[in-house]
N, C-alpha and C positions, 0 to 999 in steps of 0.2 A: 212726789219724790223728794221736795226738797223737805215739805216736814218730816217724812221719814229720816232726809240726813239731822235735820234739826233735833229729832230725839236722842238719834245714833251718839251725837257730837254730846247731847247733854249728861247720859248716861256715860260715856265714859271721858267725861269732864274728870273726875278721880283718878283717874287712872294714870299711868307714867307716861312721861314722852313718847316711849317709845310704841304704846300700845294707841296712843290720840292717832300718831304719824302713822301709822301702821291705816287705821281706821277713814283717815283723811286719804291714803293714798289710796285705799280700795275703793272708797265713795266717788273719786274722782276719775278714777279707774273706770267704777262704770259711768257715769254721766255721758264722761267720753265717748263711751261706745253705744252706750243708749240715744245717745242726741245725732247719733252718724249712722245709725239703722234708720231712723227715721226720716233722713233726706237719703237714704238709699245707699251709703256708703259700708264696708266692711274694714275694718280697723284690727289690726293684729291687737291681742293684748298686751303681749309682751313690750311690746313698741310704746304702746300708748304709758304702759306702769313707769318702761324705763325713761321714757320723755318727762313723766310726771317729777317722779323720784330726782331725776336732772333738776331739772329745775325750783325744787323747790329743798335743793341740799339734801336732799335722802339717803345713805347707804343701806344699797337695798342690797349691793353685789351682782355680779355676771350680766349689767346693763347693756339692752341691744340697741343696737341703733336705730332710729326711729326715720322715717321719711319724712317729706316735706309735709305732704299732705296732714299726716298727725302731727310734726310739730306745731302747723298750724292751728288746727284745732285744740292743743294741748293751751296753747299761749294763747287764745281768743277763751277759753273757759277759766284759767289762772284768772284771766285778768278781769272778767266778768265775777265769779266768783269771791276774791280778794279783794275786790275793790266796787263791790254791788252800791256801796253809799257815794259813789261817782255820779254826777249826770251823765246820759250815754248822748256826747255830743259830735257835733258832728265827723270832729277830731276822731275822737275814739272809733267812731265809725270807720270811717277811714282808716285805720289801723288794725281794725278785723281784719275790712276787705284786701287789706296788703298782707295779712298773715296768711289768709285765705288762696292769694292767688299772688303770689311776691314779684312775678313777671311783668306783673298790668295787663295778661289773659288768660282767657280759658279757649284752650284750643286756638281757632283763626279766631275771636273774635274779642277786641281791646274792652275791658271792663272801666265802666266809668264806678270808679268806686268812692264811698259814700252816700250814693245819692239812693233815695226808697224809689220802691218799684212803684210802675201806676198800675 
């Protein structure tokens, strides 16, 4: 997937602002929803474009409001994404896991977040 975006992006490297931003917003559009099929989750798209488009200054128009659940994941892939020449420390780690679950749990059960699974 990601050399496909890595073509995507190079090929229209020429192209206008507005057609990159266009191209950027759908690639991440799906990531979003491709990476949350795969732990089992279902993510509106609308939600997921308009969370994107939010935050990353977009005028896309008629933006819906997004849940928690997707804002989270929209800002744990930003910032993955944007920022891949970061080390993922333990910091950041812990900054998923709060985007992830902003409570400190899931259902009854308090998430120690940060730490890898055994």
């Amino acid at each position: 997937m990601r050399y496909r975006q890595g073509r995507l992006f190079g090929r229209i490297n020429g192209l206008g602002f507005q057609f990159r931003a266009e191209a950027v917003l759908h690639t991440l559009t799906e990531d979003v929803i491709r990476s949350s099929e795969i732990e089992g989750g279902k993510f509106e798209r609308d939600q997921v474009r308009s969370s994107i488009a939010r935050r990353l200054g977009l005028d896309i128009g008629g933006l819906t409001a997004a849940d928690r659940n997707v804002e989270g994941v929209v800002e744990i892939m930003l910032n993955a994404t944007q920022g891949y020449e970061k080390p993922l420390t333990a910091r950041r780690r812990i900054d998923w896991h709060a985007a992830l679950s902003p409570t400190g749990r899931t259902g009854m059960t308090k998430i120690k977040r940060g730490r890898l699974a055994r």
